[in-house]
N, C-alpha and C positions, 0 to 999 in steps of 0.2 A: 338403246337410245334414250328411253322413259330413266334409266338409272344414271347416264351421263347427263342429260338436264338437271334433274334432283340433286345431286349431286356437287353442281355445277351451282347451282340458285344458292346450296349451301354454304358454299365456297363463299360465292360475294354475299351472302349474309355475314357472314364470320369477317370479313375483308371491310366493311362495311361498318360492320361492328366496334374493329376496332380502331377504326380511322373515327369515328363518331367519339369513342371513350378517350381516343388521342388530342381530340380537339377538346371536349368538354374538359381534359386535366389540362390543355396549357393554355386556357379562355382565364383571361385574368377574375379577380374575386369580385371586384369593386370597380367598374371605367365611368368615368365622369371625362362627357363631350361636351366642350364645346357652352359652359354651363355661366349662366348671367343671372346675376339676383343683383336686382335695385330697388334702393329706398327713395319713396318719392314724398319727398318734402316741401313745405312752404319755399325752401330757397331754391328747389331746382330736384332734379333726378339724379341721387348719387350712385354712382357705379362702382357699389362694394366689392363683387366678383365681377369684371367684364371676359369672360368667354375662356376659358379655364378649363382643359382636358388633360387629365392622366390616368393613370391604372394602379391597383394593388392586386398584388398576388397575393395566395394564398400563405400565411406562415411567414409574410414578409414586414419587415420592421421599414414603414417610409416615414421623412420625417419633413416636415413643411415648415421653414423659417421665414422669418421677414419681420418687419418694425409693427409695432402697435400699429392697426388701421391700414393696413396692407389688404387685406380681405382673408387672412387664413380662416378665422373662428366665423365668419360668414359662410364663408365654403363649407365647414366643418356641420354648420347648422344646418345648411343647405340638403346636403346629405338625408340629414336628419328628419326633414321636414319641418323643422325650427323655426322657422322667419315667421314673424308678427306681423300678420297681415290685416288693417295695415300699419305701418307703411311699409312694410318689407314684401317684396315677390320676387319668386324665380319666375323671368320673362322668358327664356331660351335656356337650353342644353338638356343633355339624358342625364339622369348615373341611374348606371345598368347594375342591377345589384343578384347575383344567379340569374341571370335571364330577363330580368325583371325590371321596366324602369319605375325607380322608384318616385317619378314625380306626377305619373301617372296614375297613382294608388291613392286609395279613397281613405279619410283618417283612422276608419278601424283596422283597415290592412295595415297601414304604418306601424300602427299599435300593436300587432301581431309580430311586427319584424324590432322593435325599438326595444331593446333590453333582451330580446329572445334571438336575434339574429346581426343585429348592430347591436353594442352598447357603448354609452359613452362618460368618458371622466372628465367631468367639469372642471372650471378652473379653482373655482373655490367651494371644496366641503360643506363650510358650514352654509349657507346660500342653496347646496341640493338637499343638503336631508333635512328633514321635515324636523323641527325641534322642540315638535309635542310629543311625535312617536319614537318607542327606544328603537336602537339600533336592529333587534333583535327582530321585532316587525315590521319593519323598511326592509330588513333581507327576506322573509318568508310571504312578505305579500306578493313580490316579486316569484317567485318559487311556487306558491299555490295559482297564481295568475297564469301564468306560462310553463308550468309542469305538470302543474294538476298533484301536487302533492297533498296530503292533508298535514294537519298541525303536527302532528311528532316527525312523521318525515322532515317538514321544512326546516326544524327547528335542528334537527341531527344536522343536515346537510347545509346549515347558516353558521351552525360553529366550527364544522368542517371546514367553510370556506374563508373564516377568520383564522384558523389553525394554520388554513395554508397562506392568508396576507404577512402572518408574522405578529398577532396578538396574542397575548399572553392571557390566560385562563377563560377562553373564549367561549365558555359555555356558560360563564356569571356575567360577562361583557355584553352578551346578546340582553342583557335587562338594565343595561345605563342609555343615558342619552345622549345626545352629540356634543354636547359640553359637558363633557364627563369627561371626553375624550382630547388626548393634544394635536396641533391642526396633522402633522406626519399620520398621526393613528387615525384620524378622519378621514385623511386621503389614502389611507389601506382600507377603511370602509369602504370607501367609494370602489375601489378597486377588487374587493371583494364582488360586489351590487354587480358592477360590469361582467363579473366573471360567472356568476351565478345561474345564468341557461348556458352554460356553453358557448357563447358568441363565436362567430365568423370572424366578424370583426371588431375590436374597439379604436373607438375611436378618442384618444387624451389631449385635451386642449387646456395646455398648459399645466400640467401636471402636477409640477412643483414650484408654484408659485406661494410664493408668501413661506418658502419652506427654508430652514440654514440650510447652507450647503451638504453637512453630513445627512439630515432626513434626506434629500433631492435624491443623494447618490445609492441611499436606499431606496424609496421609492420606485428609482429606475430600474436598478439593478433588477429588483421583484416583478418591473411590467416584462424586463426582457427574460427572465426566466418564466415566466409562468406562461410568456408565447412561445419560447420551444418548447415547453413543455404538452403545451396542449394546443399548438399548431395554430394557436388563432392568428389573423393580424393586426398588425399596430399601426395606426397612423398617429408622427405625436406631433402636435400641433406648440412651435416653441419661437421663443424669441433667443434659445441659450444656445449658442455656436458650439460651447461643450459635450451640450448633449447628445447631438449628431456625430460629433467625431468616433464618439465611442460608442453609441446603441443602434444607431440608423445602418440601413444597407443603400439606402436610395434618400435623395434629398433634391426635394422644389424648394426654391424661392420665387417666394411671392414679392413682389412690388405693386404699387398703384393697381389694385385687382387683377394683376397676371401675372401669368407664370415667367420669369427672364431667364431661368436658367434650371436645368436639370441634370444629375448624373450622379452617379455610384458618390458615396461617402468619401472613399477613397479619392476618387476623380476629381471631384469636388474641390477637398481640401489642397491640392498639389497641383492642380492646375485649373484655377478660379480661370472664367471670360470675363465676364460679364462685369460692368465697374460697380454696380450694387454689390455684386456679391463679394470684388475684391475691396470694395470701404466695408462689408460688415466683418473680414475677417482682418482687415487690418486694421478695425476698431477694438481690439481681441488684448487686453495685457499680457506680454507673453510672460512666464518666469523661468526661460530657457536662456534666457537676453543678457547677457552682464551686465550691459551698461546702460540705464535707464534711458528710452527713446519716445519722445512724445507720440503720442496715440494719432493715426490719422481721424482725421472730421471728414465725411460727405458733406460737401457744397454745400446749402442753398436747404430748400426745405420739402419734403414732397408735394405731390400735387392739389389742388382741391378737386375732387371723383367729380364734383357736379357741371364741372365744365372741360373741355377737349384738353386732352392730355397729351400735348407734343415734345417727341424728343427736344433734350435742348440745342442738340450741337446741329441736328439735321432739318425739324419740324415737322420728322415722319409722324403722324397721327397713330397709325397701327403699327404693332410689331410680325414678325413673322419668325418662327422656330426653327433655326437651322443646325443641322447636327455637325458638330465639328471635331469630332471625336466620337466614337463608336459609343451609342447611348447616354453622350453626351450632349444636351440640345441647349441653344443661346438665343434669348429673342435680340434679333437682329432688324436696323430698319428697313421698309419697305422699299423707300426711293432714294437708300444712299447704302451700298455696299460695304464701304469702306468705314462705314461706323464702326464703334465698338462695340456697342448695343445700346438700343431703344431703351433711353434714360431722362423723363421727363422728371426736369425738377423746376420748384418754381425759387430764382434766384434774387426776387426783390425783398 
């Protein structure tokens, strides 16, 4: 009986066990609930995020579009613990980052997760590295801070990780300084920096800005290899319709600080809802097209954050997320069904 109980207690340890390691592999990497950061200024309280919830998984390339001043690179900071307070504060939401809400952590804890467990790619190079210090000790301060390396380690393991950006003689490069460097090779610095503890996650907002189109499609190609590679995630934060069709697995658009539409890359592009999302891909040149056909315009102009934001066709104030396609979601009005989707624009 004592060896059937034992036995027995084993069993649903083991049972137990693995339903625990089954949940902890499919608990997304990164869930941001439900998440509000406003700037409160002399003209009013702007609502740069208003209440904005999704997920990244692990090894997963998401990509978040929308127009300048939509709230992606708010959100992005938000994350981050970023916002300049004041005038900027996160008022409401989690993001749960392993377990953990990160808005609840005191700034040294941040400091422990920011470059060691998040990192992220600014939008412009020359603006993050420091441009008294060479390159060479922007990647090793990082590396003895959060590795605990000493100086010849760092230094092996900072030309290593230029060898793998794609610079050339990267062990004389670690002693130039960021204007030494062209903006494409800046922003493999930076991408280097990000990659340098290992991250979970990075996070690139706006990646290849200010870049020709040939650096960009470099650039990308290197953030999407070196995440299968080494399993991190990507969240890329972009205004370029391009670069989601071919690097993203999953795609939010943002409008007026919220999410209007979500769904696979795929999904996305082949069957848009939402009229934001079908003006920004039919604002798209194609050069499949024979016969030249003027670009469509979205109406009107978007909204100003600091005051109520009503659909135009309906005057729903909030939207609500409805899936209309298997992991596909549209925000929809609240007190008009028949809308297309919650699309406040201001048309005067």
């Amino acid at each position: 009986m004592l060896f059937y109980i034992e036995c027995n207690g084993l069993y649903n340890w083991v049972i137990n066990r693995k339903v625990t390691e089954r949940l902890i592999k499919l608990a997304p990497l990164i869930e941001v609930k439900d998440l509000k950061t406003h700037f409160f200024t002399p003209a009013g309280v702007v609502k740069a995020v208003n209440g904005i919830s999704y997920s990244v998984d692990e090894g997963e390339v998401v990509a978040i579009v929308g127009e300048s001043g939509c709230g992606k690179s708010v959100g992005a900071m938000s994350i981050m613990q970023l916002i300049p307070n004041p005038p900027g504060r996160i008022v409401n939401g989690e993001v749960l980052f392993q377990g953990k809400d990160l808005t609840q952590l005191s700034d040294a804890e941040m400091r422990e997760i920011r470059g060691n467990k998040i990192a992220m790619v600014f939008q412009e190079p020359m603006t993050s590295l420091n441009p008294v210090l060479t390159v060479g000790r922007q990647l090793t301060e990082t590396l003895e801070l959060h590795e605990g390396m000493n100086e010849d380690e760092s230094r092996a393991r900072a030309t290593e990780l230029l060898e793998m950006v794609g610079i050339p003689d990267p062990d004389s490069r670690l002693d130039d300084y960021p204007h030494q460097f062209s903006g494409g090779m800046r922003q493999r610095v930076m991408i280097a920096m990000a990659l340098s503890c290992n991250p979970d996650l990075i996070i690139a907002d706006e990646p290849t800005t200010a870049l020709d189109v040939t650096i960009q499609a470099q650039i990308l190609e290197l953030m999407q290899k070196l995440s299968k590679e080494t399993g991190t995630a990507l969240i890329i934060i972009t205004h370029n319709l391009g670069v989601v069709a071919r690097y993203a697995h999953r795609v939010i658009v943002m409008y007026a600080g919220k999410i209007v539409e979500t769904a696979s890359a795929v999904e996305l592009y082949t069957n848009p809802q939402h009229p934001y999302t079908k003006g920004l891909l039919n604002s798209v040149p194609r050069l499949d097209e024979r016969v030249a056909t003027r670009l469509e315009a979205v109406e009107g102009m978007p909204p100003n954050l600091s005051k109520p934001t009503l659909c135009q066709t309906c005057d729903s104030p909030e939207p609500i997320l409805v899936e209309v396609n298997e992991n596909h979601w549209v925000a929809k009005c609240s007190n008009d069904s028949s809308c297309d989707g919650w699309f406040p624009r201001d048309l005067e």
